[in-house]
MARSETOR-542858 format. One line per 8 residues: number of its first residue (from 1); for each residue x, y, z of N, C-alpha, C. Coordinates in Angstrom, 1 decimal, always signed. Layout:
// MARSETOR-542858
NUM	X Y Z X Y Z X Y Z ~ ...
// end
This chain:
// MARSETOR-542858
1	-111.7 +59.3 -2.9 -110.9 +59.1 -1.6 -109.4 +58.8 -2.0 ~ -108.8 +59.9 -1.4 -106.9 +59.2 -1.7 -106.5 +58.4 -0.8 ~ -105.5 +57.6 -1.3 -105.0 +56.1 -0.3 -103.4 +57.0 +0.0 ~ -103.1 +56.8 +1.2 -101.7 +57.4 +0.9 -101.1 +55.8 +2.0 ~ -99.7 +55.6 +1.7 -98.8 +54.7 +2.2 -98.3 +55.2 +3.5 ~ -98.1 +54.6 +4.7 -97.0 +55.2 +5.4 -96.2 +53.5 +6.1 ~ -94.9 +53.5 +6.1 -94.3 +52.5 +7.3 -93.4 +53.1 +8.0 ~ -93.6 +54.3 +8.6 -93.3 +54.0 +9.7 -94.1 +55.7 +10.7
9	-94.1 +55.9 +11.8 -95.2 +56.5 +12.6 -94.9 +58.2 +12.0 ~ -94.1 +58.4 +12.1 -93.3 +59.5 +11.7 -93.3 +60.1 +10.5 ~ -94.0 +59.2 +9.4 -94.3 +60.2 +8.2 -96.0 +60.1 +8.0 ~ -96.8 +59.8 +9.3 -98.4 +59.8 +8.5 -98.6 +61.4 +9.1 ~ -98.3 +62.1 +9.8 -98.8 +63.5 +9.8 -98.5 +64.2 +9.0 ~ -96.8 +64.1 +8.5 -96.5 +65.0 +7.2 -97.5 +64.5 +5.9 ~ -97.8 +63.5 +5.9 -98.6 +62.6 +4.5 -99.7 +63.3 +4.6 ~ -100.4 +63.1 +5.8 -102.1 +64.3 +5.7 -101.6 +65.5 +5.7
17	-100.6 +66.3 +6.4 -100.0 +67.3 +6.1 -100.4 +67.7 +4.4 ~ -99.6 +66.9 +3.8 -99.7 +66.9 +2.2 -101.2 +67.4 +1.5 ~ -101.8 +66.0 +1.8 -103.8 +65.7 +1.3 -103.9 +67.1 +1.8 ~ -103.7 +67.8 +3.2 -104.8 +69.0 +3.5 -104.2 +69.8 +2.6 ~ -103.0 +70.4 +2.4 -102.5 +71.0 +1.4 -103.0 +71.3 -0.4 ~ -102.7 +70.1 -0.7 -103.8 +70.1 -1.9 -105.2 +70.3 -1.9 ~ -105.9 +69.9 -0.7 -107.0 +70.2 -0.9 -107.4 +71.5 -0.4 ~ -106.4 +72.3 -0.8 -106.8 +73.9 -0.3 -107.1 +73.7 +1.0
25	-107.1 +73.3 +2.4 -107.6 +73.6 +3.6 -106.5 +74.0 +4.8 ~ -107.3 +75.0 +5.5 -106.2 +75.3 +6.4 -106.4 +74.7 +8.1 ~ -105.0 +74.5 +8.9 -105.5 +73.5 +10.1 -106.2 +74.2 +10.7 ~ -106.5 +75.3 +10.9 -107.8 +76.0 +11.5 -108.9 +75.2 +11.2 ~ -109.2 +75.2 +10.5 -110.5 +74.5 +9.5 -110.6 +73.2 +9.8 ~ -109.7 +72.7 +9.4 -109.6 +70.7 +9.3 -109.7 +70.4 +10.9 ~ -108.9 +71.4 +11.9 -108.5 +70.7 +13.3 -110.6 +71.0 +14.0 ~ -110.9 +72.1 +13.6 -112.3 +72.9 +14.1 -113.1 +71.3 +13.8
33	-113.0 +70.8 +12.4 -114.0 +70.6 +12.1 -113.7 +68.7 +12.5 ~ -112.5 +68.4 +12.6 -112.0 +66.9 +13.0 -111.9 +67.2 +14.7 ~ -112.4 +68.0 +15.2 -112.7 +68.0 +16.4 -111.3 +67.8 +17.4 ~ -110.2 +68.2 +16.8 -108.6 +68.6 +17.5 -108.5 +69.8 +17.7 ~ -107.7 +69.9 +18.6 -106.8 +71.1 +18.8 -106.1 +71.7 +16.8 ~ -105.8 +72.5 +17.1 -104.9 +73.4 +16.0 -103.8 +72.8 +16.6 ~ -103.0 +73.5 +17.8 -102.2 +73.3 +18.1 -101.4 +71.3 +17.6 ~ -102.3 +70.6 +18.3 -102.3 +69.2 +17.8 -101.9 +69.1 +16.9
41	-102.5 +69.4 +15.9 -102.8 +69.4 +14.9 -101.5 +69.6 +14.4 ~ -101.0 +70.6 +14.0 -99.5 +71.3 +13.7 -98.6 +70.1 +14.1 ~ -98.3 +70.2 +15.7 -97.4 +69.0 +15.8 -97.7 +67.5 +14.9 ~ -98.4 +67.7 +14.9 -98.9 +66.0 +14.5 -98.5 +65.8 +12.9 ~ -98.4 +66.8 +12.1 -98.5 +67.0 +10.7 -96.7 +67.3 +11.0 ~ -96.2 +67.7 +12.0 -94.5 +67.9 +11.7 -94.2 +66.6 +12.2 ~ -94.6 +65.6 +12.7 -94.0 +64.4 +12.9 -94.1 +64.0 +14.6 ~ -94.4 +65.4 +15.3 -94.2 +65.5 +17.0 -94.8 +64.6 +17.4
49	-95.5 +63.9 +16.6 -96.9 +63.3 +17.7 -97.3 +62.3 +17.5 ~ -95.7 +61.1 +17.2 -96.1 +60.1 +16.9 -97.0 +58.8 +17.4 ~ -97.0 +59.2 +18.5 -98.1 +58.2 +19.5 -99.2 +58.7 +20.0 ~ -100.0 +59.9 +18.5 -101.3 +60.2 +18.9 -102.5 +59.4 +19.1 ~ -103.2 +59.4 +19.7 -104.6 +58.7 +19.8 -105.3 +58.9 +18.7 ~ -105.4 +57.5 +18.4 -106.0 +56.8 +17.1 -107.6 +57.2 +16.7 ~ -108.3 +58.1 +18.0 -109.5 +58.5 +17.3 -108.9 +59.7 +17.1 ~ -108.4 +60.9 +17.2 -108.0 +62.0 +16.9 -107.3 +61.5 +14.8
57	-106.7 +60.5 +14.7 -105.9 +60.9 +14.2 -107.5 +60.0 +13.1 ~ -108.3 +59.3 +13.3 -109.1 +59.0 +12.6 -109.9 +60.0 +12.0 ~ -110.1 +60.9 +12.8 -111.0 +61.9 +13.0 -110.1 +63.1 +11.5 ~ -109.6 +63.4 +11.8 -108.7 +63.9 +10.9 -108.7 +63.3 +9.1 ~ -108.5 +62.0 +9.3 -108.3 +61.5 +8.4 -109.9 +61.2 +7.5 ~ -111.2 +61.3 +8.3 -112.4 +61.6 +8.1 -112.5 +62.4 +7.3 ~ -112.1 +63.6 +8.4 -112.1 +65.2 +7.5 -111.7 +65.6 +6.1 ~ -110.5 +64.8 +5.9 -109.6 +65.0 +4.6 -110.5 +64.1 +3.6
65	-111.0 +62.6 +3.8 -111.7 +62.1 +3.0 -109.8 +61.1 +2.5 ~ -109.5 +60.8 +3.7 -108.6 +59.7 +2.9 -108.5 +58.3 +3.4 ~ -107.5 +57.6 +3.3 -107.3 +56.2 +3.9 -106.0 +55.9 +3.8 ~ -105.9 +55.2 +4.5 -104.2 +54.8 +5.2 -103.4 +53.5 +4.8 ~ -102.9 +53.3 +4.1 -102.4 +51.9 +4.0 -101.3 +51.8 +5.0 ~ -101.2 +50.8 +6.3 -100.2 +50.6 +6.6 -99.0 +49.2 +6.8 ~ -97.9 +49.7 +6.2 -97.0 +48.5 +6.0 -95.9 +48.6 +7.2 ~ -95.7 +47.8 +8.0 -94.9 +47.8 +10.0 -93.5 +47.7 +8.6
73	-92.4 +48.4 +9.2 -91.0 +48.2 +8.6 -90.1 +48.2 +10.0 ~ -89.3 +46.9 +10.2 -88.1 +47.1 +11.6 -87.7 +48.7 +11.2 ~ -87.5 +49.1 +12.2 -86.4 +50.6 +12.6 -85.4 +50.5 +13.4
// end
């Protein structure tokens, strides 16, 4: 399982962006099978969708087989 970092809302989609990348998969595949939209999905990985619902975005992060550290930073 990979741990990836994020502090602030705006870089955890590009971050799984990344993990699906390496792990060869495409968002057809990850979104079918994490039970999202594609479309979602895309946005969410460019940053669009920073106030997704937290089971979508768990759901996802199931799929890929990762984990989230998160550290709150003021903005």
């Amino acid at each position: 399982m990979e741990t990836i970092f994020v502090r602030t809302p705006h870089v955890l989609g590009p971050a799984l962006r990344d993990v699906r990348l390496a792990a060869g998969r495409t968002q057809t595949e990850v979104a079918r099978s994490a039970r999202v939209g594609r479309t979602w999905l895309s946005q969410f990985e460019d940053g669009l969708k920073v106030s997704a619902p937290l089971d979508m975005v768990f759901r996802v992060m199931a799929e890929l087989d990762v984990e989230v550290t998160i550290k709150a930073v003021r903005i």
